[in-house]
C-alpha positions as CSV (number, residue, x, y, z in Angstrom):
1,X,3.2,8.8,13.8
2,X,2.4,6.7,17.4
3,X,0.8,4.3,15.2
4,X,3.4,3.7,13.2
5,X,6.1,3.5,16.1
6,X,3.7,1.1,17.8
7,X,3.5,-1.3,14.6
8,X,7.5,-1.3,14.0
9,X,8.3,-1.7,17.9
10,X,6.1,-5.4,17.2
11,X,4.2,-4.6,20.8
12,X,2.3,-8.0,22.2
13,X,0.1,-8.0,24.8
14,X,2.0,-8.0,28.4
15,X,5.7,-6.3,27.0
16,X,6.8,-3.6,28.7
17,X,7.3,-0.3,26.8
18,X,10.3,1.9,27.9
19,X,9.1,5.6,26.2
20,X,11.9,7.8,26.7
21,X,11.2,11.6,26.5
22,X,7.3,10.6,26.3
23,X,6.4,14.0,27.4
24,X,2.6,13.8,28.3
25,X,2.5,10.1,27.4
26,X,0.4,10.3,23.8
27,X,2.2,7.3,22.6
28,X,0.8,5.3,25.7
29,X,-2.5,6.1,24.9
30,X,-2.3,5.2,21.4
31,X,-1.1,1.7,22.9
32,X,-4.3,1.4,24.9
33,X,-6.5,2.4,21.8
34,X,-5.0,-0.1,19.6
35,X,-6.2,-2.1,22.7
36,X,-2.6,-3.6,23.7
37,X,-2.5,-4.4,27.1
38,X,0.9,-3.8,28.3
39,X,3.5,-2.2,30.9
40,X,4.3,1.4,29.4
41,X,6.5,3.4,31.2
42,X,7.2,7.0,30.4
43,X,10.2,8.4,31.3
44,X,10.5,12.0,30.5
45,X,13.2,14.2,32.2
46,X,12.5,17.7,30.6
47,X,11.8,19.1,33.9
48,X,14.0,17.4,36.0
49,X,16.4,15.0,34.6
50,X,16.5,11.4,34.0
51,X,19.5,8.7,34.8
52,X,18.4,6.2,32.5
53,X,21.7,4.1,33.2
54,X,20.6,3.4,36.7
55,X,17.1,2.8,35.5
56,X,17.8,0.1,32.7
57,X,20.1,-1.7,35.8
58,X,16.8,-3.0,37.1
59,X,16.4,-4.9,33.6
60,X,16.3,-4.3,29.8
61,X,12.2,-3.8,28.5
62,X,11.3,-5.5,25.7
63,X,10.6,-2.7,23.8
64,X,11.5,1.1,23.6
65,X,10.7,4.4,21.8
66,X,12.0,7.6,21.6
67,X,10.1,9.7,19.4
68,X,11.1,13.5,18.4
69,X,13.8,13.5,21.6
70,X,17.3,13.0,20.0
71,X,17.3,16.4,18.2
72,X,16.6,18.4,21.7
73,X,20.0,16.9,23.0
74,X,23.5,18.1,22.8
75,X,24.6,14.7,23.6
76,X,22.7,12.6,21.5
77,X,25.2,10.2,20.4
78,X,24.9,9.0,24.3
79,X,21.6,8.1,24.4
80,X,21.2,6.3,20.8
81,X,24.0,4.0,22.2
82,X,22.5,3.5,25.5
83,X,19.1,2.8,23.8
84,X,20.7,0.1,21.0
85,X,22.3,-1.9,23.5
86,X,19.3,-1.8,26.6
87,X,16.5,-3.9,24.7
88,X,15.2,-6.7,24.6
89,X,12.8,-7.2,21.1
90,X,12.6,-3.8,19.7
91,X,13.5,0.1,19.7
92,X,12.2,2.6,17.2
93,X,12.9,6.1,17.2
94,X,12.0,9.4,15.4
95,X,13.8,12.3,14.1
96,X,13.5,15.3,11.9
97,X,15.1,14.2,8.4
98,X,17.9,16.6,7.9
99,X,17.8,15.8,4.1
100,X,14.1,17.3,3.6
101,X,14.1,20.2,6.9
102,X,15.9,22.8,8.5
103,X,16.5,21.0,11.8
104,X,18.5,24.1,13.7
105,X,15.8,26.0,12.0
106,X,12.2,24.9,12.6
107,X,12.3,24.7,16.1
108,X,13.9,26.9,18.9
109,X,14.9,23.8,21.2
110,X,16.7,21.5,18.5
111,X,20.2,21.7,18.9
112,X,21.5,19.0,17.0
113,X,20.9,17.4,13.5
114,X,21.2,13.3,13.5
115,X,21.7,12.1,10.2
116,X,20.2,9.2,8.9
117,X,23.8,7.5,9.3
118,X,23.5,7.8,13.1
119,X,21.4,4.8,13.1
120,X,22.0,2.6,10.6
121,X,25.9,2.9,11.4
122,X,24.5,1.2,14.6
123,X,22.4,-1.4,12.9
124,X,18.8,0.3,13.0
125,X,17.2,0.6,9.5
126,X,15.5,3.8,8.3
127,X,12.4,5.0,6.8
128,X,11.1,8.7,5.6
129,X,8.0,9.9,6.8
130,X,5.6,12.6,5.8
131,X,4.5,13.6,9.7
132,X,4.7,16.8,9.5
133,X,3.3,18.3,6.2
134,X,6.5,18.0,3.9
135,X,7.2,14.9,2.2
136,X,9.6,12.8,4.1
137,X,10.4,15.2,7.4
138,X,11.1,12.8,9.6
139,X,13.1,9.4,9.8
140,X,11.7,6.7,11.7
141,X,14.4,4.4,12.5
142,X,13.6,0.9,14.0
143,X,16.1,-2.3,15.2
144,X,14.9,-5.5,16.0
C-alpha cells in the first residue's frame, strides 16, 4: 500500500513529503527503499496532538499523505479540507471503503465512515484497493 501511495503522490528526488498521522514512519522508509532522496516529514499527533494549521504557515510541501488516518477522527471533514488546499504537486490518501467493510466495525478506534464522495466532491479521484484481504477495502484517493 506505501508503494502505491508513493507512485500516485509522483515523489522526485529533493520534494518534501508532509505524512500526516505517519505513526512509526513505514511510508518514509518505503521512500528510502525505492531509493528517493527526499525531505519526509512525519507528523503524527496520536500521543499528543498536532496543529497542523500553524505548521503548513511555514509553507505548503510538495507532496502529502495521509494513509489509514481520516476514519480515527471525529472531525475528519477538517482535515481533508485543510489537506486539499495546503499542497503543492500531490496529496493521496487512504481509507477503509465503506462500500466493501464494516468501518465502525473492524476496528475499535474508527469512528467515522468517509465515503468515496468525500473526496471526489473535493476534486481528488478514487481507486479500490485489495490491502487488506477483501477485494476492494480500502479507497486510495489521490489529487494532483
Amino acid at each position: 500500500r506505501f508503494c502505491d501511495a508513493a507512485a500516485k503522490l509522483k515523489i522526485v528526488h529533493h520534494s518534501t513529503v508532509l505524512d500526516v498521522g505517519g505513526g512509526n514512519g513505514d511510508f518514509g522508509r518505503v521512500i528510502e527503499e525505492i531509493g528517493l532522496e527526499c525531505n519526509y516529514i512525519n507528523l503524527d499527533g496520536c500521543s499528543t496532538g498536532i496543529n497542523l494549521e500553524r505548521i503548513l504557515r511555514l509553507g505548503k510541501p510538495d507532496h502529502i499523505s495521509c494513509l489509514e488516518v481520516l476514519e480515527h477522527l471525529h472531525n475528519w471533514e477538517r482535515l481533508l479540507d485543510l489537506i486539499t488546499d495546503s499542497y503543492v504537486k500531490s496529496a493521496v490518501c487512504s481509507v477503509p471503503n465503506p462500500a466493501t467493510v464494516d468501518v465502525l466495525g473492524c476496528d475499535p478506534t474508527h469512528v467515522s465512515i468517509v465515503p468515496a464522495s468525500a473526496f471526489t466532491s473535493r476534486g481528488w479521484s478514487v481507486e479500490p484497493r485489495s490491502y487488506y484481504g477483501k477485494t476492494s477495502d480500502t479507497l486510495l484517493a489521490f489529487k494532483y
